[in-house]
N, CA, C and O atoms as a GROMACS GRO file, in nm:
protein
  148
    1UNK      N    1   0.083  -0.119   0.000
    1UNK     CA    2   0.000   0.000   0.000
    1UNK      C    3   0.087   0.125   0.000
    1UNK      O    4   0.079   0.212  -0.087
    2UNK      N    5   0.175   0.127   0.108
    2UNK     CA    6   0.265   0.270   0.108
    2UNK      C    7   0.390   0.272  -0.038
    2UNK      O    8   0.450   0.370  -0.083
    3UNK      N    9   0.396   0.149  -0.077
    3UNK     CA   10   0.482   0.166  -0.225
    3UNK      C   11   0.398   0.232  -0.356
    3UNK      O   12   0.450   0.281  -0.456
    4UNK      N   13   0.231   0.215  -0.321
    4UNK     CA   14   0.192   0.221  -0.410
    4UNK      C   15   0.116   0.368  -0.425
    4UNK      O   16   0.063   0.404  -0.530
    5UNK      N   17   0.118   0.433  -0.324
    5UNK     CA   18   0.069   0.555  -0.280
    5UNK      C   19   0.198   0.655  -0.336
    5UNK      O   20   0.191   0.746  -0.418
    6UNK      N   21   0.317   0.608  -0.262
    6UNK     CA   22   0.396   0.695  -0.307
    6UNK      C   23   0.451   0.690  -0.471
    6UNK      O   24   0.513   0.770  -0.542
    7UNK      N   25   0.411   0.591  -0.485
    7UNK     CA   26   0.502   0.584  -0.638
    7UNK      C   27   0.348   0.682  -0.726
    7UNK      O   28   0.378   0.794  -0.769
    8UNK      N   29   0.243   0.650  -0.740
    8UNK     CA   30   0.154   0.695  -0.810
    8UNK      C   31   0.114   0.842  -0.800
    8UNK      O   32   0.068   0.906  -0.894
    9UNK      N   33   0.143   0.902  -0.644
    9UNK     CA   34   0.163   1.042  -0.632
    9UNK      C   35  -0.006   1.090  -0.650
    9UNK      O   36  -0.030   1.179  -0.732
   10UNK      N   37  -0.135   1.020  -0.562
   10UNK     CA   38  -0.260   1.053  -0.641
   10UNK      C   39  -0.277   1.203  -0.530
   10UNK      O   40  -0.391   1.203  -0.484
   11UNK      N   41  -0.233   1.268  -0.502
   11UNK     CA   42  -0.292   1.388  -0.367
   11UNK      C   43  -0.150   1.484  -0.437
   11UNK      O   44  -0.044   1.438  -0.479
   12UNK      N   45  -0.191   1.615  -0.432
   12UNK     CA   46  -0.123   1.696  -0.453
   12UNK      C   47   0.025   1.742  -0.292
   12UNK      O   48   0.140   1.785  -0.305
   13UNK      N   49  -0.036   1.715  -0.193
   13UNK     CA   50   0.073   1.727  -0.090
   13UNK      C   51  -0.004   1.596   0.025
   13UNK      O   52  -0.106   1.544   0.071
   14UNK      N   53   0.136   1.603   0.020
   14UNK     CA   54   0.135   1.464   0.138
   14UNK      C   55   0.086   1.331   0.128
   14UNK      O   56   0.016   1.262   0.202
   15UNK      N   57   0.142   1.310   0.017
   15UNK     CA   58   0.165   1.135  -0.017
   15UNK      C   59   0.207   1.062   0.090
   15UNK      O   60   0.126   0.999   0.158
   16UNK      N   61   0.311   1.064   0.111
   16UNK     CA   62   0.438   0.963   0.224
   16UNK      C   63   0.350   0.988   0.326
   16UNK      O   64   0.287   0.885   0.351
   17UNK      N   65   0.316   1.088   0.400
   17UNK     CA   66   0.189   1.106   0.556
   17UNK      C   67   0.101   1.004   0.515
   17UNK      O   68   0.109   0.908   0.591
   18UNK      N   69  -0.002   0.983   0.400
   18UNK     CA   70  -0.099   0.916   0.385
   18UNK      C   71  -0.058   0.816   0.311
   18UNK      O   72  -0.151   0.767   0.247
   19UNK      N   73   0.022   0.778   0.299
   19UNK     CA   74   0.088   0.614   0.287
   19UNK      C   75   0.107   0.564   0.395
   19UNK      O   76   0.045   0.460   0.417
   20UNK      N   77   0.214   0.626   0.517
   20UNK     CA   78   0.214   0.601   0.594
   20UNK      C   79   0.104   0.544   0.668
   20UNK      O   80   0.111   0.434   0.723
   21UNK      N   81   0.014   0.613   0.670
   21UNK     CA   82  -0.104   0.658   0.797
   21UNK      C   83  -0.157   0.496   0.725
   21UNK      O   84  -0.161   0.407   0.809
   22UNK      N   85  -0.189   0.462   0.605
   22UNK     CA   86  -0.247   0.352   0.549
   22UNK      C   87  -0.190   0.253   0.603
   22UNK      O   88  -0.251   0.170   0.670
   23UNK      N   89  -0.049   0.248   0.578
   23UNK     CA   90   0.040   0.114   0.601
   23UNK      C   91   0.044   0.096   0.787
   23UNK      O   92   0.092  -0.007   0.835
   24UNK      N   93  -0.017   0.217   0.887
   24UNK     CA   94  -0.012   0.188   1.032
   24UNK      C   95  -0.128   0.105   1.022
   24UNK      O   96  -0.141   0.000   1.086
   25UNK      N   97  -0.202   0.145   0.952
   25UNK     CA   98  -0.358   0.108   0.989
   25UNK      C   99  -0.374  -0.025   0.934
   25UNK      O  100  -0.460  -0.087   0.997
   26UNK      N  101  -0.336  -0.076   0.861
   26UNK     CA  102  -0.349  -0.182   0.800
   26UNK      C  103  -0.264  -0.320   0.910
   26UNK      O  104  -0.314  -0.426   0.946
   27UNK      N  105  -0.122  -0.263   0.939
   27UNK     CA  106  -0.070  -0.314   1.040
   27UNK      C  107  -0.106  -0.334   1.156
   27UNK      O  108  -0.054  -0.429   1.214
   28UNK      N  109  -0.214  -0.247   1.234
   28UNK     CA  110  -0.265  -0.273   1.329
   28UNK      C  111  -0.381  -0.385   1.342
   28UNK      O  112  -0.407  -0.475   1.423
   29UNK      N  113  -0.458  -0.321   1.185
   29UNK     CA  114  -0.572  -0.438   1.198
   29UNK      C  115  -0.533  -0.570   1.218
   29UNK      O  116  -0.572  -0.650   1.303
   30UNK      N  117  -0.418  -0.585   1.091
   30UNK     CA  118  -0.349  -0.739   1.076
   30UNK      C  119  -0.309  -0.793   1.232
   30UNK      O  120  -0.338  -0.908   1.266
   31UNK      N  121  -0.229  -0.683   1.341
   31UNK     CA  122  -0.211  -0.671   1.494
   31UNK      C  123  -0.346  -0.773   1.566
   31UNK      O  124  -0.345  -0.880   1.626
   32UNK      N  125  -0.458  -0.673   1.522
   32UNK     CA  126  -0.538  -0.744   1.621
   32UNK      C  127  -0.588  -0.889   1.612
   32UNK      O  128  -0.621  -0.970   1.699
   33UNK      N  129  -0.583  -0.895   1.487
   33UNK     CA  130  -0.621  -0.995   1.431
   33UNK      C  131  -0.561  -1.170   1.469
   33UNK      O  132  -0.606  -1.283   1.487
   34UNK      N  133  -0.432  -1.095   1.464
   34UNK     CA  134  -0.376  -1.191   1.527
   34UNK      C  135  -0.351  -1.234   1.683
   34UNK      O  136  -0.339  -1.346   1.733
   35UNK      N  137  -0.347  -1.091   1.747
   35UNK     CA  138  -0.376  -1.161   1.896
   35UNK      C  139  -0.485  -1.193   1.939
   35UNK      O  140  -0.475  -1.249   2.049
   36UNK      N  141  -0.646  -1.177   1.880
   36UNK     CA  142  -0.751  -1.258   1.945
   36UNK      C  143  -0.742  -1.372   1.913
   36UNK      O  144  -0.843  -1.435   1.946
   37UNK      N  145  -0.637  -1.456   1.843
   37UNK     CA  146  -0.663  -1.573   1.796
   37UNK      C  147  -0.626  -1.691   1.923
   37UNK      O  148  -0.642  -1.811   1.902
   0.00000   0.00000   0.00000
């Protein structure tokens, strides 16, 4: 997700912030996911 945000450039400012912010969020879900198991 954050390779693909930054390479495509779709937002005029602040790509890398909202790549980022994607790639936490995604990591966390995957997070929880795995410790209720």
């Amino acid at each position: 997700i954050m390779f693909v945000i930054s390479e495509i450039h779709p937002f005029l400012d602040g790509n890398g912030r909202i790549a980022r912010v994607m790639m936490n969020a995604e990591l966390v879900k995957e997070t929880k996911k795995w410790l209720n198991n």
